[in-house]
C-alpha positions as protocol buffer text, in pm:
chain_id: "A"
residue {
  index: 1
  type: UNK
  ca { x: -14368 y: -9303 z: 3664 }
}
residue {
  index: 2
  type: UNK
  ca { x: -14447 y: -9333 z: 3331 }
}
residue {
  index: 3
  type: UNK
  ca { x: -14145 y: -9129 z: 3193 }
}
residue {
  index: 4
  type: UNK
  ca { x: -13940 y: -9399 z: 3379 }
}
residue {
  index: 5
  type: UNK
  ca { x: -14192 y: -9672 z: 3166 }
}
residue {
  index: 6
  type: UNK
  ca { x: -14065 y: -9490 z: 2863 }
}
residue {
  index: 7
  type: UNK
  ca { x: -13676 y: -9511 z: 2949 }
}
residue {
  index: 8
  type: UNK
  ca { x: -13713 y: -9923 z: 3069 }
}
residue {
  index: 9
  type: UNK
  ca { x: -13884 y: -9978 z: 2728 }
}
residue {
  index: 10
  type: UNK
  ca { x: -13634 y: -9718 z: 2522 }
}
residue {
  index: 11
  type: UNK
  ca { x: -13345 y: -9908 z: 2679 }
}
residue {
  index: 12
  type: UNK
  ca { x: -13465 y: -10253 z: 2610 }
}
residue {
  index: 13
  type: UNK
  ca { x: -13535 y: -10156 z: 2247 }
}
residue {
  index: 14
  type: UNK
  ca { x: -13168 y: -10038 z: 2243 }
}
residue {
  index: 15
  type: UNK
  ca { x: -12955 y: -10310 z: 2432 }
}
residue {
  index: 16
  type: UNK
  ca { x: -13030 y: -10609 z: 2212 }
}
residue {
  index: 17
  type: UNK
  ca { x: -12778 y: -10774 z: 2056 }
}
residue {
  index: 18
  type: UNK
  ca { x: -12721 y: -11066 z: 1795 }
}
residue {
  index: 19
  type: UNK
  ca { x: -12452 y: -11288 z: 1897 }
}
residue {
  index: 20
  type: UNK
  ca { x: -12482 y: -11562 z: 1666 }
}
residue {
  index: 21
  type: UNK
  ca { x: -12184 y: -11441 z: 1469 }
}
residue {
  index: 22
  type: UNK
  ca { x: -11922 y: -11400 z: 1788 }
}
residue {
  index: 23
  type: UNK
  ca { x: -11648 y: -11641 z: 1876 }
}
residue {
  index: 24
  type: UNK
  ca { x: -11755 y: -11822 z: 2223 }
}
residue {
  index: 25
  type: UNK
  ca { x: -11482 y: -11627 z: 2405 }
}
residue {
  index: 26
  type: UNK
  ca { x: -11514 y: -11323 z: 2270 }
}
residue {
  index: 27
  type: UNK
  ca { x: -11897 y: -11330 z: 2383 }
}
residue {
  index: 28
  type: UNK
  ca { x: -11792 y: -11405 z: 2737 }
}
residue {
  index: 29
  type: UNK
  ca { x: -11578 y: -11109 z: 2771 }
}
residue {
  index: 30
  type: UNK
  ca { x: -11821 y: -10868 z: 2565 }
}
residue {
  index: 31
  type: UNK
  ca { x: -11996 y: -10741 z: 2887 }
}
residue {
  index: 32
  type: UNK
  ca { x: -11656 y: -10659 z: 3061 }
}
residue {
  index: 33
  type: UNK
  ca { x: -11513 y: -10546 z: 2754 }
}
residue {
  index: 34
  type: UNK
  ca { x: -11808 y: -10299 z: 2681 }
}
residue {
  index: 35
  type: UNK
  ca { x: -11770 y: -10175 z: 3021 }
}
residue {
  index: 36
  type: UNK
  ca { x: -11348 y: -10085 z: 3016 }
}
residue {
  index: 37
  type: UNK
  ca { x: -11406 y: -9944 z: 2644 }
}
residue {
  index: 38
  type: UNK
  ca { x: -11683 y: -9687 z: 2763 }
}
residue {
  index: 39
  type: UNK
  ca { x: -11484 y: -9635 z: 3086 }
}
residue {
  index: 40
  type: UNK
  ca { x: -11199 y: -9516 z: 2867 }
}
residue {
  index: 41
  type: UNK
  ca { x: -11444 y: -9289 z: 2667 }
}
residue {
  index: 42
  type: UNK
  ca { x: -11589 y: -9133 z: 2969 }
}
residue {
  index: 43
  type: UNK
  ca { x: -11227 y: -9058 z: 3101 }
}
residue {
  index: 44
  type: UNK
  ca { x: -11214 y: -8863 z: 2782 }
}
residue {
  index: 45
  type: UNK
  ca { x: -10834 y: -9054 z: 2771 }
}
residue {
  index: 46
  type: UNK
  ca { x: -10617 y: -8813 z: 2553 }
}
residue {
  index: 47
  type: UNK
  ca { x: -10306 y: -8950 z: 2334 }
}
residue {
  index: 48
  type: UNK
  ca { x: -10008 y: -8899 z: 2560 }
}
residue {
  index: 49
  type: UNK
  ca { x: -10202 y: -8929 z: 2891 }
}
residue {
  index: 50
  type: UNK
  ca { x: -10071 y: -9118 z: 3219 }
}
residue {
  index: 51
  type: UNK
  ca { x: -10371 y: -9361 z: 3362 }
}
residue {
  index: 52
  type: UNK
  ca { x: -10397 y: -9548 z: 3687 }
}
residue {
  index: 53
  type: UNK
  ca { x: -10601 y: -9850 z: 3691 }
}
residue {
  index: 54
  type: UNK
  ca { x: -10624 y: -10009 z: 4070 }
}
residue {
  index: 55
  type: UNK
  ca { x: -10786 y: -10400 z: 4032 }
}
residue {
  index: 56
  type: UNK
  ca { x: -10630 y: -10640 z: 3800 }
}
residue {
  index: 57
  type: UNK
  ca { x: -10916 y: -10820 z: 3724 }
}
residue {
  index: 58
  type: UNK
  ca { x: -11082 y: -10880 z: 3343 }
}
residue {
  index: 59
  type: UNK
  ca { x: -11235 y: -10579 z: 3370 }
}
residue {
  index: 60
  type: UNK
  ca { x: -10920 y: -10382 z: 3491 }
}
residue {
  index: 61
  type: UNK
  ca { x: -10692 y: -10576 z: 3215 }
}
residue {
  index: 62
  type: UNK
  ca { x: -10941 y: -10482 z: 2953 }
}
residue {
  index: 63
  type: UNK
  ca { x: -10926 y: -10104 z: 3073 }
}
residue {
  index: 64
  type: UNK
  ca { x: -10510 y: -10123 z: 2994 }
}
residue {
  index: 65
  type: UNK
  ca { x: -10596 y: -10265 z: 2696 }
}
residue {
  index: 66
  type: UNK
  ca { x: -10839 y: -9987 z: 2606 }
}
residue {
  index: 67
  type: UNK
  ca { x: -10598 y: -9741 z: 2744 }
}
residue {
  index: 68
  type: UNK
  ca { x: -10339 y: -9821 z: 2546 }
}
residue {
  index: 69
  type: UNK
  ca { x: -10536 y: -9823 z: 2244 }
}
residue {
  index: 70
  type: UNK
  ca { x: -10673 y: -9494 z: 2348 }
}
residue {
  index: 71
  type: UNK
  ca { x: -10266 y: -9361 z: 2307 }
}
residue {
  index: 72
  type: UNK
  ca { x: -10197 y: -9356 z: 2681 }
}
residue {
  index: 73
  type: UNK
  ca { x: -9852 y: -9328 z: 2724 }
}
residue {
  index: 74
  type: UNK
  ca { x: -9791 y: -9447 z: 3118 }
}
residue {
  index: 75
  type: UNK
  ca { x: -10013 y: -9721 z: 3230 }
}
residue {
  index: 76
  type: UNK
  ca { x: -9940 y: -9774 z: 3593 }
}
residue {
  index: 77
  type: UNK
  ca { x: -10181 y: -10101 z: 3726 }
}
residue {
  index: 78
  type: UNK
  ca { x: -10136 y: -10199 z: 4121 }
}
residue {
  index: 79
  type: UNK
  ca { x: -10347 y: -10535 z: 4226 }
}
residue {
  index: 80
  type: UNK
  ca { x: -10245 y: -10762 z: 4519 }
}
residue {
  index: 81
  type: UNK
  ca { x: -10166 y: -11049 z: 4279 }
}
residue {
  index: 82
  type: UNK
  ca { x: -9820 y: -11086 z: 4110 }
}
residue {
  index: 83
  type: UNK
  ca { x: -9981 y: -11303 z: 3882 }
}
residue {
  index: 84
  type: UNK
  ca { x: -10230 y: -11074 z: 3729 }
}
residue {
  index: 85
  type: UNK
  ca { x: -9922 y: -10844 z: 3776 }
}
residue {
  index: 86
  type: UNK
  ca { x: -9787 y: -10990 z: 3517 }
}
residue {
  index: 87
  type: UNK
  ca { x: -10100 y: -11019 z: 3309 }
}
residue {
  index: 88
  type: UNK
  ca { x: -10097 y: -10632 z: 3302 }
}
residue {
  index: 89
  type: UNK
  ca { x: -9767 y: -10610 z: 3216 }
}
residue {
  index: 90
  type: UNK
  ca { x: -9842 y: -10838 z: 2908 }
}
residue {
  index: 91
  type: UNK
  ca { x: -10192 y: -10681 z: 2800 }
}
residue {
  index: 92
  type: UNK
  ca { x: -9985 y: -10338 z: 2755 }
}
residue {
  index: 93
  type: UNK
  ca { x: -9906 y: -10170 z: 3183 }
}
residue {
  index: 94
  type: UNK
  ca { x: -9568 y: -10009 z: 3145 }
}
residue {
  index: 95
  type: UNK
  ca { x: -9620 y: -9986 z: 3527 }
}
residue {
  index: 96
  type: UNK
  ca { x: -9732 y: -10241 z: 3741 }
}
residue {
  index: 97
  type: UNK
  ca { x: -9744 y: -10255 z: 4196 }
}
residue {
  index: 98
  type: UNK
  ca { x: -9826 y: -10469 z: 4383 }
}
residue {
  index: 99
  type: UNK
  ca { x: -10017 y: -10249 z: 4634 }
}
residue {
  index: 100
  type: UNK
  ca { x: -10026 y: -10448 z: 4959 }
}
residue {
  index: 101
  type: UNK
  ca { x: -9607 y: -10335 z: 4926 }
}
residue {
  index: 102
  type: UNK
  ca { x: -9583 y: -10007 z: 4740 }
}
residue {
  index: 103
  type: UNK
  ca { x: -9822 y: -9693 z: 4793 }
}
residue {
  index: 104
  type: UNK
  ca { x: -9976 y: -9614 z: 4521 }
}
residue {
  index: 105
  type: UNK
  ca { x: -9999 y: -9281 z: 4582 }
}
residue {
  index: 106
  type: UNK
  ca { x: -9638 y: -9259 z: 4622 }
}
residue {
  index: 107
  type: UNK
  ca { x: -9554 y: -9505 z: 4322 }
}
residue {
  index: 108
  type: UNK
  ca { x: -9715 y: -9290 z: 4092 }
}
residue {
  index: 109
  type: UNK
  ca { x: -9566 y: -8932 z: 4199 }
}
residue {
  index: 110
  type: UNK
  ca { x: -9204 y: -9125 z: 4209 }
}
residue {
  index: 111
  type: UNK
  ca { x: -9247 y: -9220 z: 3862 }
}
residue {
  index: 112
  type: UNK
  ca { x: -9406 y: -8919 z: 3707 }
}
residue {
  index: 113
  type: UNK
  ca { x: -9346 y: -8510 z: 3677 }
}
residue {
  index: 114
  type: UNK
  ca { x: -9772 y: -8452 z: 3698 }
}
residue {
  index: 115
  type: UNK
  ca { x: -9905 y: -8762 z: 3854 }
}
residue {
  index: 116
  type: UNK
  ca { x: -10165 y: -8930 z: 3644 }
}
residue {
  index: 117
  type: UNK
  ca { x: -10454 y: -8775 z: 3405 }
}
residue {
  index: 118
  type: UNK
  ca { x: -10684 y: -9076 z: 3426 }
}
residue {
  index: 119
  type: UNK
  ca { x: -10781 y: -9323 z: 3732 }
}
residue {
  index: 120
  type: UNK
  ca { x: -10996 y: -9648 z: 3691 }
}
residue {
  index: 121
  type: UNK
  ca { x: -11103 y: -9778 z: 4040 }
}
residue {
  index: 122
  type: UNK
  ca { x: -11210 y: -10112 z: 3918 }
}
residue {
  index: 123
  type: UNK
  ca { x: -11111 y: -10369 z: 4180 }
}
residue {
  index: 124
  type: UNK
  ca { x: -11408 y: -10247 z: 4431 }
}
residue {
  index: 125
  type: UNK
  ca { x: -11174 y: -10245 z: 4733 }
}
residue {
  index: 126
  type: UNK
  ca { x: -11241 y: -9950 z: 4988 }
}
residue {
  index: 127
  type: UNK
  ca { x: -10922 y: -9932 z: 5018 }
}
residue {
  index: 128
  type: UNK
  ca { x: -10814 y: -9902 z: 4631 }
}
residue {
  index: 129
  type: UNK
  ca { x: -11122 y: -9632 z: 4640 }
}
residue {
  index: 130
  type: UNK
  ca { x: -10961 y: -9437 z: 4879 }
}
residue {
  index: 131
  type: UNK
  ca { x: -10639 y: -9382 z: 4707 }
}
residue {
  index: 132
  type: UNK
  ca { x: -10810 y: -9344 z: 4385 }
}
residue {
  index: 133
  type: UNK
  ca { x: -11025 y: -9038 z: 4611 }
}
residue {
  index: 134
  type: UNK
  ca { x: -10609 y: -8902 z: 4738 }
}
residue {
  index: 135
  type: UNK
  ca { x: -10504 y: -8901 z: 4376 }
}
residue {
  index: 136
  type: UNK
  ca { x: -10791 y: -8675 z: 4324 }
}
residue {
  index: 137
  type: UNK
  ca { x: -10775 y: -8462 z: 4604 }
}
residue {
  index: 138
  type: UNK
  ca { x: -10454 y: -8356 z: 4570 }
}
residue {
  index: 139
  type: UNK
  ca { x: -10476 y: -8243 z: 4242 }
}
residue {
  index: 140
  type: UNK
  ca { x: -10336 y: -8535 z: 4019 }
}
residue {
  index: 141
  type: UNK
  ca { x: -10644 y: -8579 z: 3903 }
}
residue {
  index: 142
  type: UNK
  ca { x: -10895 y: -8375 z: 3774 }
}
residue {
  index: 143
  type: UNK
  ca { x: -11299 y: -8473 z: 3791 }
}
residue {
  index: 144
  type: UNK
  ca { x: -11476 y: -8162 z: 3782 }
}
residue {
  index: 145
  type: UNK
  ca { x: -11475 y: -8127 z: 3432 }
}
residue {
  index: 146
  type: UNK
  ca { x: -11673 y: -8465 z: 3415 }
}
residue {
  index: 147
  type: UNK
  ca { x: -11929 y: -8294 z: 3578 }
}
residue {
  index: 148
  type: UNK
  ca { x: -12249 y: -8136 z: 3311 }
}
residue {
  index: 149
  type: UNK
  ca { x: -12569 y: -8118 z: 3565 }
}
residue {
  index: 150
  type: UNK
  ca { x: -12640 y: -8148 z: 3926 }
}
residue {
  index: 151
  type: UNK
  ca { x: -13004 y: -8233 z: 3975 }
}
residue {
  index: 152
  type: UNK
  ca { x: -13240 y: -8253 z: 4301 }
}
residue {
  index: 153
  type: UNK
  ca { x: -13351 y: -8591 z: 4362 }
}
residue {
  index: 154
  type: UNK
  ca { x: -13687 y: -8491 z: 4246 }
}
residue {
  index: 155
  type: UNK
  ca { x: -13603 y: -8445 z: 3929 }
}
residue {
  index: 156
  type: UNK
  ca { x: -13430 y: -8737 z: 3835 }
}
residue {
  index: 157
  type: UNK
  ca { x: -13623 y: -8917 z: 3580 }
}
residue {
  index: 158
  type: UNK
  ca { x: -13686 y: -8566 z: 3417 }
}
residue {
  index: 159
  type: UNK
  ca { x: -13376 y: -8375 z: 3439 }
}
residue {
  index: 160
  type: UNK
  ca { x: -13199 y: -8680 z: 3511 }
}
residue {
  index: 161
  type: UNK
  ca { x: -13265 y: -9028 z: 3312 }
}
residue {
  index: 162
  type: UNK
  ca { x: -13427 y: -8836 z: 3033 }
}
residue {
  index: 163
  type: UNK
  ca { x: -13134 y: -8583 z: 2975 }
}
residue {
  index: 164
  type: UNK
  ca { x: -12885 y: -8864 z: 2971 }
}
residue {
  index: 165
  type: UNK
  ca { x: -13059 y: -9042 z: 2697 }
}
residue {
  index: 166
  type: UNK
  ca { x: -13212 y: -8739 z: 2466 }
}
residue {
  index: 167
  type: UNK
  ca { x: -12860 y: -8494 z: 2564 }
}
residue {
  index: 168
  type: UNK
  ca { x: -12569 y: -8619 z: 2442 }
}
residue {
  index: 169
  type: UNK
  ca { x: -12362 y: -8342 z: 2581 }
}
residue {
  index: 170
  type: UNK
  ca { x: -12459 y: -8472 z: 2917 }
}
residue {
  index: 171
  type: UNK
  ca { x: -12144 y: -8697 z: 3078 }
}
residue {
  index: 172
  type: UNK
  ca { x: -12214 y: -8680 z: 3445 }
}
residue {
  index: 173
  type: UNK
  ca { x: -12511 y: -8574 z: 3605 }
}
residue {
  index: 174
  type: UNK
  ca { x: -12486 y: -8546 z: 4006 }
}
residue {
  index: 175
  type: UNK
  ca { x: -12798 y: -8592 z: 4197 }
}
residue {
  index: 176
  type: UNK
  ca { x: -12832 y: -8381 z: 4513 }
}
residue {
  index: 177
  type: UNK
  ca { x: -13054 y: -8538 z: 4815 }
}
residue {
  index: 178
  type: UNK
  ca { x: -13115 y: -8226 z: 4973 }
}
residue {
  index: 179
  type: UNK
  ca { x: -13093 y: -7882 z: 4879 }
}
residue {
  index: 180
  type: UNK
  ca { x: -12794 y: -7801 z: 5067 }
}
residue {
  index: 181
  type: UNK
  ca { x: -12548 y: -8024 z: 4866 }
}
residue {
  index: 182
  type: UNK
  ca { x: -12273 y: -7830 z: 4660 }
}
């Protein structure tokens, strides 16, 4: 309990920000903004790589828009909205679907030779989860690598909280609820 004390208080320390000197829309989107920018890092996005983003949202525009900073050279985006459709298209998607008439799935493989390297699952759809999970388990995309520690649950705040803040080699820890997990 108290190592969990220490990580509330080490993370409070941490998160504070001044924003006296940001422009009143720029401080709006800095929450969704931070969140697409370290999604982006965490997909370790290489120059030249193909990304899927499912949800058109602010969060999902500002993930094309990180993505294409990043150097990714396909951005394929599928919402249900032609609107933010078009939004994509104008924030940097070379690639946009509207999902409720194309598979996604299927709109990706017809429009590249190695499906995509990077998926963002932003929209928080089941369904736009699930297709994000087929992209995966056929081999398009590749999540294992991601993975530095897997962890009983009895360990978390030790081998779990505490490595992700003091070890920055750790990127993903998995956390196993029973022993049989694997």
């Amino acid at each position: 309990m108290e190592d969990l004390q220490n990580l509330q208080m080490h993370l409070k320390q941490t998160s504070i920000i001044y924003l006296t000197t940001f422009q009143h829309v720029k401080v709006h989107l800095l929450n969704q903004r931070a969140v697409a920018v370290q999604a982006v890092k965490e997909g370790e996005l290489l120059f030249g790589d193909t990304v899927a983003v499912f949800g058109a949202d602010p969060i999902g525009l500002l993930t094309v828009i990180a993505a294409k900073t990043a150097g990714a050279s396909k951005i394929f985006v599928f919402d249900l909205s032609e609107e933010r459709l078009e939004k994509a298209k104008s924030v940097g998607a070379t690639h946009t679907f509207n999902s409720d008439k194309v598979d996604p799935v299927q709109a990706v493989y017809d429009n590249t030779e190695n499906g995509i390297d990077v998926s963002f699952e932003v929209a928080g759809v089941g369904t736009t989860f699930q297709q994000t999970i087929d992209l995966i388990a056929n081999g398009s995309l590749n999540v294992k690598d991601v993975v530095t520690d897997e962890i009983e649950l009895d360990n978390i705040v030790e081998s779990g909280f505490n490595q992700l803040v003091n070890d920055k080699s750790q990127a993903k820890i998995l956390v196993r609820l029973n022993g049989n997990q694997k």
